[in-house]
C-alpha positions in Angstrom: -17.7 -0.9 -20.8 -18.2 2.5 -18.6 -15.3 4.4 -18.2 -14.5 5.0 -14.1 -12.4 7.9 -13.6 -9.5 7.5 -11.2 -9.0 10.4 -8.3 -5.6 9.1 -6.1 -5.5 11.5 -2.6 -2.5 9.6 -1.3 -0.6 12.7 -1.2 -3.1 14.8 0.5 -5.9 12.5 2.6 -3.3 9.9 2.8 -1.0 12.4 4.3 -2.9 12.3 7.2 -2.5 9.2 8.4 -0.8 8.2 11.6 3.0 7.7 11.0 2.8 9.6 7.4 5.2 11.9 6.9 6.1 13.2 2.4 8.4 15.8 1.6 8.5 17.5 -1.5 11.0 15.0 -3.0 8.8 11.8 -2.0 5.2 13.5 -3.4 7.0 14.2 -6.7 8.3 10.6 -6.8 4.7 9.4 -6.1 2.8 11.7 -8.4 5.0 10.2 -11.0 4.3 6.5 -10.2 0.9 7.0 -10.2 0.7 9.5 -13.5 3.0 6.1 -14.8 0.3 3.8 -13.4 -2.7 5.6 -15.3 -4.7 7.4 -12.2 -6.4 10.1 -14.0 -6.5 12.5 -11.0 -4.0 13.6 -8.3 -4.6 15.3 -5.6 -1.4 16.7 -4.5 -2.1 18.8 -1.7 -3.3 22.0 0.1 -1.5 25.1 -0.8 -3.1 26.9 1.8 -2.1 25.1 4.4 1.8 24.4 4.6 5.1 26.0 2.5 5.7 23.0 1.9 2.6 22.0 -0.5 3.0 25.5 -1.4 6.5 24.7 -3.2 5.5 21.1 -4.3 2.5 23.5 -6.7 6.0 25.6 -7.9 8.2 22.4 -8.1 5.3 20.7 -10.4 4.8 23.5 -12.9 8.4 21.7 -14.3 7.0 18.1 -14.6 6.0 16.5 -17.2 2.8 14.1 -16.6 1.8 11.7 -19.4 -1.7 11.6 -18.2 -2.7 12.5 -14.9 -4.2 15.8 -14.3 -2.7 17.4 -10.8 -5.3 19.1 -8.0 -4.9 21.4 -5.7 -7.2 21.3 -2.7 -8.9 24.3 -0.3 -11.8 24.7 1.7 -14.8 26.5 0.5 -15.0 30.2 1.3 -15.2 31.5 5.0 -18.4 33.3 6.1 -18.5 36.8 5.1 -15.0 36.6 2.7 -14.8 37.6 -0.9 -13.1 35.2 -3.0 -10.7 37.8 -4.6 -9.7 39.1 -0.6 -9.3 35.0 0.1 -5.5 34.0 0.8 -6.9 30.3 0.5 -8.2 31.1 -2.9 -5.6 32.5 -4.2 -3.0 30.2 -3.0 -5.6 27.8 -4.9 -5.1 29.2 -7.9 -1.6 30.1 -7.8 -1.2 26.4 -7.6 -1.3 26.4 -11.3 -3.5 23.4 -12.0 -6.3 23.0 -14.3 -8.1 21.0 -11.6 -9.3 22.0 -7.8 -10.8 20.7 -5.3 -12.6 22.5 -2.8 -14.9 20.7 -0.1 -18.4 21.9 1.5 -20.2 21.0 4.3 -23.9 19.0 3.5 -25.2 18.6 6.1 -27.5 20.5 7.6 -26.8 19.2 11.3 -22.5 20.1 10.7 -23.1 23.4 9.6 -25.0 24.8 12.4 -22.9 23.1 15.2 -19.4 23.1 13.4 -19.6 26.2 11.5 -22.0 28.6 13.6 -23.4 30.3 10.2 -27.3 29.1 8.9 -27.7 26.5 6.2 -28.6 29.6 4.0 -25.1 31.3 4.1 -23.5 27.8 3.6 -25.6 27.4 0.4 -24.2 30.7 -0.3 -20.6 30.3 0.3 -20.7 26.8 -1.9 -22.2 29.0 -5.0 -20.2 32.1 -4.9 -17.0 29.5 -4.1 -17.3 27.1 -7.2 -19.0 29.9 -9.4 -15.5 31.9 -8.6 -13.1 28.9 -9.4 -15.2 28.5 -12.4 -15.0 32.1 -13.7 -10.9 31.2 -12.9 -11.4 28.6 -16.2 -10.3 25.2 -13.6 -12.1 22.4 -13.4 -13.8 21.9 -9.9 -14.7 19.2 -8.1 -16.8 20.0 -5.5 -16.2 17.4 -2.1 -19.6 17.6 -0.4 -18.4 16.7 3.0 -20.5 14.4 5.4 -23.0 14.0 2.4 -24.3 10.4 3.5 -24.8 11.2 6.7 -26.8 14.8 5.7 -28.6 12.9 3.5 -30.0 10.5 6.2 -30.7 13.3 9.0 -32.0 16.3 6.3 -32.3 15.0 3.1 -33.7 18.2 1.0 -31.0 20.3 3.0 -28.1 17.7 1.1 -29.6 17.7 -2.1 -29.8 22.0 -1.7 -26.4 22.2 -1.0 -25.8 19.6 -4.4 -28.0 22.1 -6.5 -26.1 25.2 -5.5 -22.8 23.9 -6.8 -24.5 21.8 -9.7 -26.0 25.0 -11.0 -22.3 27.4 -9.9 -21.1 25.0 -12.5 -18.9 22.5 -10.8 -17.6 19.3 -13.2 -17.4 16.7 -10.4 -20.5 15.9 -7.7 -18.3 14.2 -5.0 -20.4 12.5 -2.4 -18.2 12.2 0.8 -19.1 9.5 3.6 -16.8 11.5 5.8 -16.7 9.5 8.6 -16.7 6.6 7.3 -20.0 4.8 8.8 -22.2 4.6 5.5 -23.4 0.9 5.3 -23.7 -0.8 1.6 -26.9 -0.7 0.8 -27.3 2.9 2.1 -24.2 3.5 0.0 -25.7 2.1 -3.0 -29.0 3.6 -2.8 -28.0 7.4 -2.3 -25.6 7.3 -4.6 -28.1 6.3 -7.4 -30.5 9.0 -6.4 -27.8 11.5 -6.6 -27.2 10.3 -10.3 -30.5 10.1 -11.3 -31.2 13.7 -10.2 -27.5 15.4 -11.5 -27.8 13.7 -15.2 -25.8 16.0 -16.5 -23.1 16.0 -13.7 -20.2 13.5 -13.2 -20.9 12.1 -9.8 -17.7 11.2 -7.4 -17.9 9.1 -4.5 -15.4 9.5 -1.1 -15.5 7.0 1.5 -13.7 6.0 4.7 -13.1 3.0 6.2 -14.3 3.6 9.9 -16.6 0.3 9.6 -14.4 -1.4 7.3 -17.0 -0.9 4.3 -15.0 1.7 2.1 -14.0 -0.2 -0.6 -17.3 -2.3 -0.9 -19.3 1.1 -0.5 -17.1 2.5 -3.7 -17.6 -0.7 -5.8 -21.7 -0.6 -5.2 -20.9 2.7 -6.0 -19.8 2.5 -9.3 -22.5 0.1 -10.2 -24.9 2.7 -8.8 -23.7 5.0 -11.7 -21.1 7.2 -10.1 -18.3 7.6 -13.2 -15.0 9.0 -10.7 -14.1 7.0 -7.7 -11.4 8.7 -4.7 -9.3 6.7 -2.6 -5.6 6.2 -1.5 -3.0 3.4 -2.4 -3.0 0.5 0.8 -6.0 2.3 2.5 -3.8 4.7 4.3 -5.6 8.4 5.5 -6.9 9.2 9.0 -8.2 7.6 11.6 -9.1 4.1 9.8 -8.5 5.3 6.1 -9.6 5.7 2.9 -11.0 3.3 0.2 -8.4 1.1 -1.2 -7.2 1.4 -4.8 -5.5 -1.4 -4.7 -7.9 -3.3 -3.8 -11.1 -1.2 -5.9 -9.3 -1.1 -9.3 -8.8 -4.2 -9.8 -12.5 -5.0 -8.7 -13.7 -2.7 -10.9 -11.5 -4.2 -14.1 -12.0 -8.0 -13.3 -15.5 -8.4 -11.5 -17.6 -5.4 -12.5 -16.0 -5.0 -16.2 -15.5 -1.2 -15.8 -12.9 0.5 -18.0 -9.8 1.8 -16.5 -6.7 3.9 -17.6 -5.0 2.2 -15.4 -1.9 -0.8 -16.3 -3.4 -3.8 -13.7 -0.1 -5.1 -14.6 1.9 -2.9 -13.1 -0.7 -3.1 -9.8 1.9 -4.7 -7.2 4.7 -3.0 -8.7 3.2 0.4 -8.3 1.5 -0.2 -4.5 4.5 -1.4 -3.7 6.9 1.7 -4.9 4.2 4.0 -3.1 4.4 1.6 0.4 8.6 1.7 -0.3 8.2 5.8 0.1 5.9 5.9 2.3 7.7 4.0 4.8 4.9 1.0 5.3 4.5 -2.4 4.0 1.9 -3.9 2.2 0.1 -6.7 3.8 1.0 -10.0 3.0 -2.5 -11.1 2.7 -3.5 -7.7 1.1 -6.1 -8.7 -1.5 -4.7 -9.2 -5.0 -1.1 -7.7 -4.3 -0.4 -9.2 -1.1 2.6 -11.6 -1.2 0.4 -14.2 0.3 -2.7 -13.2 -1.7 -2.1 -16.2 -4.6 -0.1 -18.4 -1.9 -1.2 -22.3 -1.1 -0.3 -24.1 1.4 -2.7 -27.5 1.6 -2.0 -30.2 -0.3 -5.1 -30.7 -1.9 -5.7 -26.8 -2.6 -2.6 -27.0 -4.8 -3.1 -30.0 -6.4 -6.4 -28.6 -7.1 -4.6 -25.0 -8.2 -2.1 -27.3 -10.5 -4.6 -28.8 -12.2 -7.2 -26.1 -12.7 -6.4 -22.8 -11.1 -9.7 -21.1 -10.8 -10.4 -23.8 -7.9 -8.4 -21.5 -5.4 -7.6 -18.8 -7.2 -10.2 -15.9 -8.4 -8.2 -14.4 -10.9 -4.3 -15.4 -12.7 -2.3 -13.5 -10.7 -0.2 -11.9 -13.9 -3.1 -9.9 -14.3 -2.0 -7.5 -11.4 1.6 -8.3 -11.0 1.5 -11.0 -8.9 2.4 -14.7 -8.9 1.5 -18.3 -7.4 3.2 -19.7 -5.2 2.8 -22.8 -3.4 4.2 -22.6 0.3 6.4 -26.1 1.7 5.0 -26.9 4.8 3.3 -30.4 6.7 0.2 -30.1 5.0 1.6 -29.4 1.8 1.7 -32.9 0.4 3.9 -35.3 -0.8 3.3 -34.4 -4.5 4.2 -30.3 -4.3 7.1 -31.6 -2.0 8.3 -33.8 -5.0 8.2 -30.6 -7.3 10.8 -29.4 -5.2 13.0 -32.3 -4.7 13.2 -32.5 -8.7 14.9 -29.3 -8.8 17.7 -31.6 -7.3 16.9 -34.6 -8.4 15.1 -35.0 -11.5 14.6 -38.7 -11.8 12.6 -38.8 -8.2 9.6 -40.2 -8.4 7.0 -40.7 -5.7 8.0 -43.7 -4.3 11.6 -42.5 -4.6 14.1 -42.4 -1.3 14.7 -38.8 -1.7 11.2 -37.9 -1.7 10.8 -39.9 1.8 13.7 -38.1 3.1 13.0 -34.6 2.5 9.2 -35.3 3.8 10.8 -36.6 7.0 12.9 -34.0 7.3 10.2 -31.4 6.6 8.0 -32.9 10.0 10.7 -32.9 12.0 11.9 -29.8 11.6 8.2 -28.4 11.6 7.5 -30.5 15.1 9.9 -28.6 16.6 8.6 -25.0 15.5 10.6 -24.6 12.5 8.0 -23.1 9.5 9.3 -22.6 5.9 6.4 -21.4 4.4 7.8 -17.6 4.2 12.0 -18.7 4.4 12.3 -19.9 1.2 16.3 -20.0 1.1 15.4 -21.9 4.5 13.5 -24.3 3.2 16.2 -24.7 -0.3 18.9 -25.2 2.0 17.1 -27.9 3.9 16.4 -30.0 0.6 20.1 -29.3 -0.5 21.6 -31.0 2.9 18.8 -34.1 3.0 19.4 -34.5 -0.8 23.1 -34.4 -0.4 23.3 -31.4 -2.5 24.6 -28.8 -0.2 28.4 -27.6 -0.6 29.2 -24.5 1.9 30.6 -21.6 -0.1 32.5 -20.6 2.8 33.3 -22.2 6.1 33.5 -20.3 9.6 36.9 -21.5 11.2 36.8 -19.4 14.4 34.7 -16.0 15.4 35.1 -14.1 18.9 32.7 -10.9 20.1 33.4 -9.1 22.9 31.1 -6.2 24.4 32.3 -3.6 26.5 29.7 -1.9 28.6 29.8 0.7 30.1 32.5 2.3 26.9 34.7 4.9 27.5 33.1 7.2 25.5 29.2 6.2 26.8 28.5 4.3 23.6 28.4 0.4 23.9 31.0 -0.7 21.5 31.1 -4.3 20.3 34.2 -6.0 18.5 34.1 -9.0 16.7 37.1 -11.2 15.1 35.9 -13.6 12.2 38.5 -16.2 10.2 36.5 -17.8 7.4 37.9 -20.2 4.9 36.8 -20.1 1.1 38.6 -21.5 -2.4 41.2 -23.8 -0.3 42.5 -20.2 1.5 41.9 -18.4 5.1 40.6 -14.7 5.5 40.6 -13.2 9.1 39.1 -9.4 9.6 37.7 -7.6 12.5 35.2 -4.4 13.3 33.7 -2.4 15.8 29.8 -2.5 15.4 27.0 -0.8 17.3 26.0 -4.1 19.6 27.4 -7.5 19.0 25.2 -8.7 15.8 26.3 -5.3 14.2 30.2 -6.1 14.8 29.7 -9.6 13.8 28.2 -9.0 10.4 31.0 -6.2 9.7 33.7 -8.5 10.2 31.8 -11.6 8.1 31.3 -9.2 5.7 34.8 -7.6 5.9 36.3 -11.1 5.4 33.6 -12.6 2.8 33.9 -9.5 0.0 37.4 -10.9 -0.2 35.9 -13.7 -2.1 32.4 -12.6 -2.9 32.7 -8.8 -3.6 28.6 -8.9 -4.3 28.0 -9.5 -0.7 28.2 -5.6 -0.3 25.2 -5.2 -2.1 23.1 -7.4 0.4 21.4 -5.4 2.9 18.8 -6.2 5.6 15.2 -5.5 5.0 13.7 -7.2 8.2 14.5 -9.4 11.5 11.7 -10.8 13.2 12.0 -13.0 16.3 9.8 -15.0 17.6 9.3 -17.0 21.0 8.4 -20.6 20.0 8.4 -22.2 23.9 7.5 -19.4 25.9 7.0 -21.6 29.0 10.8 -22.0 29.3 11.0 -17.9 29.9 14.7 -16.9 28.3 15.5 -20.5 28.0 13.4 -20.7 25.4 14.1 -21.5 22.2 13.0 -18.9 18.9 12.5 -18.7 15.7 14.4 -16.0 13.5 12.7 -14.8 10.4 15.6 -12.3 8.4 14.6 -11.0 4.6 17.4 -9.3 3.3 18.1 -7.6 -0.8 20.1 -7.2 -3.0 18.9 -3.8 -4.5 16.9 -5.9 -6.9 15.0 -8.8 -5.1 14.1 -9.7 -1.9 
C-alpha cells in the first residue's frame, strides 16, 4: 500500500473563498482538528501578507501538534531582490516552521505577460529562491503555479522551470492546475511524465475545481504516481475551489487502497467541526459525509439495503463516520414503515391495523405537501398520535402577541403572554422579543423551564420555509422545516 501524503490549505487557499473569514482563534482551532485527524501537512498561512498570519506563526510556536507539520507560505523572489534584503523571506522564515511553501510561475506564456521579466530570470529567481530556503535547513515545497496549462502551450519551458528547483534542492514537486481547467486524462498523463522524469523527487499535485474535475484529477493523480495530494476540507477556496478532502481521502483509502495517516473514522466528525467554524454547512448529499449520502428512501432500495447493503450502498458508512438511514416517505414501503410502527407496537405485523393506519396517515399527509423524510421528530409524532401513543408534555391554555410598530424608541418591539399547563398545574409568563416569533418563544420558554429546566439548552440551528401552493399568492399554505440542538445533537 503507497503511502499518500496529506497537504490541508484550508487555512490559507481555503481562506480565499467567498464568504470566508478565520481569525487567529478559529485557524488554531482548525489546525488542531486536522493535526487530530492525521493531515500530515498544514498550510497555515502567509506571513507576508497580513498581521494577522503574522501572529498566528508567533501564536503556533506554543502548540503542541501530534503529527502535522505546520507551513508557511510566500511567493518566490521578486525580480532583481536578494533573498537576505526580502521582507517576504524573512517573514518566511521568522514563521518558525520546518516546512515552506513558496510558489513559481511555469509557464512560459504567465511569465512574460503577468510578470514582465524573460523566462530566463524566472528560472533564476525559482533557483536562487528554493536554494536560499534550503541553505535556511526548511523543507520546501515548491508550488509550480499554472504547471498544466504551461505544460500544454510550452512544454520544455515547464519542465525547465521543474529542473531549476529539482536541482536548488526542493523536497516537494507540486504541480498546480491553477485555474482549474485540466481535464482527466491530461491530468493523469502529465502528472506521470513528471514522475517518471523527478525519480528522486516527491511529486505534489494542486488542483481547482473550475470544471468540476478537481477531485477526479487528484485521484488519477495518485494512481499516476504522485505521493502528496493538496486540497481543502468541503472544497472551499476561490472562485470554484479546491479539491475536496473529504471527498479524495476516503477515495484514496476505500477504492484505490492507498495508505493514509488519516482516522476515516473521524471523517464526518472532523469536516463537520471545520464547516461549524467556518460558518458553512456541509452538503447533505456531500459524498460520503453528507447526511443524505447513506439515506434511502424507495421501498425496494431499502429492502434491498436490509438485506444486503452493498446493493445501494458503496461502502458501510461507519467507515467514515457516517450512518444509514432509511427516510419515511410514500415510496418508502409498507415494510420500512412497519420497522417504525414496532417501536410502538411491537406485536404489529403486516396485516396488522396499526400498520394500515400509519400508511394512511403517511399519504395523506404527504398529498397535501407534508414530507418527513428530513423532520424526523415530525414524522415520530405522527406515528405516536395514529398509534394512540402520543401524551402532550405540556398543554397551551391561552397565548396573545401583540406588535407595536412604529415603537417609541424606533425598534419594533413584540410582547407575547403564554399560560401553559404541565403536571396537573398552570404557568403564565410574558417577554418582549425582537418581532413576534422572538417574543413568543421567550415567553414559552419562560413558562416551560418551570417544568423542564433542559429546555434552556435547546437552541435553533435553522428555519426554512417553504411555499407549497404558490398559486394562492399569501394565501398559500407552507411548509416549515426548523432543526434545533441541544449542544450535543441535532
Amino acid at each position: 500500500m503507497k503511502k499518500i501524503e496529506i497537504f490541508d490549505t484550508t487555512l490559507r487557499d481555503g481562506a480565499q473563498s467567498d464568504g470566508i473569514s478565520y481569525s487567529v482563534e478559529d485557524k488554531i482551532k482548525i489546525i488542531k482538528l486536522l493535526d487530530g485527524f492525521g493531515v500530515d501537512v498544514i498550510e497555515a498561512g502567509f506571513p507576508a501578507s497580513n498581521p494577522k498570519d503574522e501572529e498566528l506563526f508567533a501564536r503556533l510556536r506554543g502548540v503542541k501538534l501530534k503529527h502535522a507539520q505546520p507551513a508557511a507560505f510566500s511567493p518566490t523572489l521578486k525580480p532583481g531582490e536578494e533573498p537576505e534584503q526580502s521582507p517576504a523571506m524573512k517573514k518566511l522564515l521568522d514563521a518558525g516552521t520546518s516546512a515552506v511553501v513558496v510558489f513559481g510561475k511555469a509557464s512560459s506564456e504567465q511569465v512574460r505577460e503577468v510578470l514582465r521579466i524573460s523566462p530566463e530570470d524566472n528560472l533564476g529567481i525559482i533557483r536562487k529562491t528554493v536554494g536560499y530556503l534550503k541553505n535556511a535547513g526548511r523543507r520546501v515545497i515548491f508550488d509550480a503555479e499554472h504547471f498544466y496549462r504551461g505544460f500544454i502551450t510550452d512544454r520544455d519551458y515547464a519542465f525547465a522551470v521543474l529542473d531549476c528547483a529539482a536541482a536548488a534542492g526542493c523536497d516537494v514537486l507540486t504541480l498546480c492546475d491553477t485555474t482549474g481547467a485540466t481535464v482527466p486524462s491530461a491530468a493523469a498523463s502529465i502528472t506521470e511524465q513528471v514522475v517518471k522524469r523527478y525519480p528522486g523527487v516527491a511529486v505534489g499535485v494542486h488542483f481547482h475545481d473550475d470544471i468540476g474535475c478537481a477531485s477526479a484529477n487528484s485521484l488519477l493523480a495518485a494512481e499516476a504516481g504522485a505521493s502528496q495530494i493538496q486540497g481543502t476540507f468541503r472544497g472551499i477556496g476561490e472562485r470554484c475551489g479546491n479539491a475536496d478532502l473529504a471527498v479524495i481521502m476516503p477515495s484514496l483509502v476505500f477504492k484505490l487502497g492507498f495508505s493514509l495517516d488519516c482516522d476515516m473514522k473521524d471523517l464526518q466528525k472532523t469536516a463537520k467541526a471545520i464547516a461549524e467554524i467556518s460558518n458553512i454547512r456541509v452538503r447533505n448529499a456531500q459524498p460520503y459525509i453528507g447526511k443524505s449520502a447513506f439515506y434511502h428512501k424507495a421501498g425496494m432500495h431499502i429492502d434491498a439495503v436490509k438485506k444486503y447493503p452493498p446493493s445501494f450502498e458503496h461502502i458501510d458508512p461507519t467507515l467514515v463516520g457516517n450512518e444509514r438511514k432509511f427516510v419515511m416517505s410514500e415510496i418508502s414501503g409498507r415494510n420500512t414503515l412497519l420497522d417504525r410502527v414496532r417501536k410502538f407496537v411491537p406485536e404489529a405485523d403486516k396485516d396488522s391495523e396499526e400498520l394500515f393506519r400509519a400508511v394512511q396517515a403517511l399519504k395523506e399527509k404527504e398529498l397535501f405537501g407534508y414530507h418527513y423524510e428530513a423532520a424526523e421528530a415530525s414524522f415520530s409524532l405522527l406515528l405516536r398520535k395514529v398509534l394512540y401513543k402520543y401524551e402532550p408534555k405540556f398543554n397551551i391554555v391561552l397565548h396573545k402577541t401583540t406588535d407595536d410598530f412604529p415603537s417609541a424608541n424606533g425598534e419594533l418591539t413584540s410582547c407575547s403572554v403564554v399560560q401553559i399547563e404541565a403536571a396537573g398545574r398552570t404557568e403564565m409568563a410574558s417577554s418582549l422579543g425582537n418581532g413576534p416569533v422572538n417574543a413568543l418563544d421567550n415567553a414559552l420558554r419562560r413558562a416551560l423551564s418551570v417544568f423542564y429546566p433542559e429546555v434552556g439548552s435547546i437552541k435553533l440551528v435553522d428555519f426554512k420555509v417553504r411555499v407549497i401552493e404558490a398559486s394562492t399568492t399569501t394565501a398559500a399554505k407552507v411548509r416549515v422545516l426548523m432543526e434545533s440542538t441541544d449542544g450535543k445533537e441535532n
